[in-house]
N, C-alpha and C positions, 0 to 999 in steps of 0.2 A: 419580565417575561416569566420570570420562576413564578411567583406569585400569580399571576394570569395563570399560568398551566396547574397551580394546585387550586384555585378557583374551579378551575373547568373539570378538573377530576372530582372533586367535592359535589358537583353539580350531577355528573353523571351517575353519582353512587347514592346522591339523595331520593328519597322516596318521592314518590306522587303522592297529591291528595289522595287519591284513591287507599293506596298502601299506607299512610298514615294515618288515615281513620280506622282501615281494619285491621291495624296494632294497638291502636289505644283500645280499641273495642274488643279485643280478643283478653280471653281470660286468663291466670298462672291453671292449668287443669292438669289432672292426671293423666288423662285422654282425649281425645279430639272428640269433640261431639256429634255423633251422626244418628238426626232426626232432634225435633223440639223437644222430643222428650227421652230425657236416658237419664233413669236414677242410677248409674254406674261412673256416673260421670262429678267428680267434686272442682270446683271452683275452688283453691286454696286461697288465692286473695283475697274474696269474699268470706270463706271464714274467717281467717286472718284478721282481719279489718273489723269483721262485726262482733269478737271475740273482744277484742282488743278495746271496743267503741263500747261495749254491753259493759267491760270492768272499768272504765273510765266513772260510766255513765252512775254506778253504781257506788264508786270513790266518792262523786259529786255529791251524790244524797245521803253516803255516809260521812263525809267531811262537815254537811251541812246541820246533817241532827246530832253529831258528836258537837259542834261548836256553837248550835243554838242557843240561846239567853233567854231568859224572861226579860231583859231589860230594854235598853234600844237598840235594836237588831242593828249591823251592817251592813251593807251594800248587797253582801254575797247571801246573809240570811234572809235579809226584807225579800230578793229575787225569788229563795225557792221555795220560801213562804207563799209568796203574792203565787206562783206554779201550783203549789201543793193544795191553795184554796181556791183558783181555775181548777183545777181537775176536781176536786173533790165536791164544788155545785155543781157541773157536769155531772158525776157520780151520782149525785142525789137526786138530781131529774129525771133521771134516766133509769136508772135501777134502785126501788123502793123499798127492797128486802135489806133492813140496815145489816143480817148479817153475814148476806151475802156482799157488800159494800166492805166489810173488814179486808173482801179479797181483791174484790172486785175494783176497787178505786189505788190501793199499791200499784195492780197490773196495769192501767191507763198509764199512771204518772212513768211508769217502771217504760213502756212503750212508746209514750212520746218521747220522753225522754232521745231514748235510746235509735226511736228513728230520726229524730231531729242529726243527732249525733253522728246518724252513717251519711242522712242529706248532707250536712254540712261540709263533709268531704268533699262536694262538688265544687268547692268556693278555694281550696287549694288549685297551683298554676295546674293545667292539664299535663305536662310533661316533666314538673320536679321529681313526682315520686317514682316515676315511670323513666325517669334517666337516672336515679338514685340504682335504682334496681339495674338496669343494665349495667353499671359501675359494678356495682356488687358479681351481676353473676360474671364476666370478662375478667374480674381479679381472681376468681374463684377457678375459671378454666373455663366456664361454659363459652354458649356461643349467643355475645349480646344482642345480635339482629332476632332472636328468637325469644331474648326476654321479653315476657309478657305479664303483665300487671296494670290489672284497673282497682282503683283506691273508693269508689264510690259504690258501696254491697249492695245499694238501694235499687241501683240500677241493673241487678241481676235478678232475672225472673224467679232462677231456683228461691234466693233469698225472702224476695215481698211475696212469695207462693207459700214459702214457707211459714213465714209469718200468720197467711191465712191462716192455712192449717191449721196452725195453734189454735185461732181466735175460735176455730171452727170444733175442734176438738173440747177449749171451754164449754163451748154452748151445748156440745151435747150432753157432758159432765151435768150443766146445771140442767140443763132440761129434765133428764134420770133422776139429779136431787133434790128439785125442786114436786114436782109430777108424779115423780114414782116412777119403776121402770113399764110398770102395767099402764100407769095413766099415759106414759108418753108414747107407746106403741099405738094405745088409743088414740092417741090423738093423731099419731101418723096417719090412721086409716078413716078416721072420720072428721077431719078437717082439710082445707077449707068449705068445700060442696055441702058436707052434711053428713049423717050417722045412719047411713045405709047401706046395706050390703053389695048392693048396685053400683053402690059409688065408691066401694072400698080402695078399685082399682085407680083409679082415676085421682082419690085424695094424695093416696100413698105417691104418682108419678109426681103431682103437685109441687109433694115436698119435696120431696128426692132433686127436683131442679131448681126449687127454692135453694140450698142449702148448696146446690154446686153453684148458683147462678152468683149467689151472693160469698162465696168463697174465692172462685176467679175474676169477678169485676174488684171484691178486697186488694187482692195479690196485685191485679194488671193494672188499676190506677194508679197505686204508687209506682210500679215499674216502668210506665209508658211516660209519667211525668217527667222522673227522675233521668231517663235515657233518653226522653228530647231534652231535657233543658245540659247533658253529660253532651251529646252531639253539636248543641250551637257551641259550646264552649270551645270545642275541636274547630267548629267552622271559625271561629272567630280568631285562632289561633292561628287557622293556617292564612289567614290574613297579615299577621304580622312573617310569620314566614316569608310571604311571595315578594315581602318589599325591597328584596335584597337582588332578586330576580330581575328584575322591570327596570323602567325609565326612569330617572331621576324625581322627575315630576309624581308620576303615578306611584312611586313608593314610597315618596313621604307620605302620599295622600293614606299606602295602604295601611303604612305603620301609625298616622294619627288615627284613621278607622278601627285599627287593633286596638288601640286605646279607650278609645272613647266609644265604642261599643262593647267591648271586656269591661267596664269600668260600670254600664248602666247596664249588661244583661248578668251582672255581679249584685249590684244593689237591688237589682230586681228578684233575683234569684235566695236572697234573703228570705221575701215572705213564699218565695213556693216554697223551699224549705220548711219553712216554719207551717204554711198551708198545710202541707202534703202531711205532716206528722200530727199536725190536730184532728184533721181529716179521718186519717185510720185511728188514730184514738178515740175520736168520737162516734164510729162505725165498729170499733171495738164491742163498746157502753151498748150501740144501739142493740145489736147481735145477742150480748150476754142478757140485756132486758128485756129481749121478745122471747127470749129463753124462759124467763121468769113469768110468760103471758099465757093464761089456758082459753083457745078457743074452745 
């Protein structure tokens, strides 16, 4: 009877689906966010994590050219070799100015890397790092129902926006140094339509939505991937949850479903990972070398 009555108090003070997805999806922030957009507002997870992922990432390729050989590579050198000459025939396709390539082909490899790195967090369990953390603040004094932590920065819009930006702030750098700061104004105003004064207005709106158009579908591909494929992970999860809940029959069914669905949208989530990160690397290359292009 003891045990039946702390069952049934356990049950009562458990969350709903509802309230367990919008835990895992709430962010560690400074403040509550009110409206899509508030730069007042910091995600600390997401730096946290992508901080943390960016010096990893960067150990990796400097672990790899500190122990490099001329002789027969290992395991670990053959890999970021075989990475390093993938990016760099990309690099070469795509952007022709070999001395713009000195920069230009580090910052791919530097970016795949490194988003591969924050995807990959989606492939740890949905609830270890996010019960690690409420252990932590409950020891600490806080108050664990209010611990909030998500381990995956990809799937934070500030973050893949952020990302744009960058890409988007390169290309204007190379456009000025490629062009000229005179040639590239010009070309604001008289590309694509033509080099008339008639049309100055109309070039110039052109671009102006070129450049935002292709900065937020940058930012919101990776973001929209990475938070479906961060959401089924939770759905799948709380599959294995309800099996405890139910009928004998119907929870083994739901705990063999938590497995055997965790298990193939894991191996699958491998190549969107890996996808999603070649992806912006390679929309990177495309951006920086239409930079490099005079209409």
């Amino acid at each position: 009877m003891a045990a039946e009555g702390h069952a049934a108090e356990a049950a009562e003070h458990a969350p709903t689906a509802g309230e367990y997805i919008v835990h895992h999806l709430t962010h560690a922030r400074n403040k509550e966010l009110h409206g899509p957009f508030d730069l007042s507002v910091v995600s600390w997870d997401s730096m946290f994590f992508s901080i943390v992922l960016g010096v990893l990432g960067c150990f990796i390729l400097w672990r790899a050219a500190r122990s490099a050989t001329s002789g027969v590579p290992g395991r670990f050198q053959a890999a970021v070799e075989l990475l390093v000459e993938m990016v760099e025939s990309q690099a070469k396709g795509i952007v022709h100015n070999a001395n713009s390539r000195k920069l230009v082909a580090p910052l791919a490899l530097t970016v795949f890397l490194w988003i591969f790195l924050m995807n990959a967090m989606d492939l740890l369990p949905v609830d270890l790092l996010p019960f690690i953390w409420e252990k932590i603040v409950g020891a600490t004094g806080g108050d664990p129902h209010h611990a909030y932590l998500r381990s995956v920065p990809t799937a934070d819009l500030s973050v893949t926006m952020g990302l744009s930006v960058g890409v988007l702030i390169t290309c204007l750098v190379y456009n000025v140094k490629i062009k000229g700061l005179g040639g590239w104004v010009h070309e604001l105003f008289a590309a694509p339509f033509g080099d008339h004064w008639a049309l100055y207005p109309f070039n110039f709106l052109m671009q102006m939505i070129e450049f935002v158009a292709k900065t937020v579908s940058h930012g919101m591909r990776l973001f929209g991937n990475m938070y479906a494929g961060e959401l089924i992970f939770l759905l799948i999860a709380l599959m294995g949850g309800a099996w405890g809940s139910v009928s004998t029959g119907t929870g083994i069914g739901l705990a063999l479903g938590h497995i055997i669905a965790g298990s193939a949208w894991a191996i699958f989530h491998i190549l969107i990972i890996t996808l999603q990160a070649f992806v912006f690397m390679m929309l990177t290359l495309v951006y920086i070398g239409q930079a490099h292009d005079a209409h």
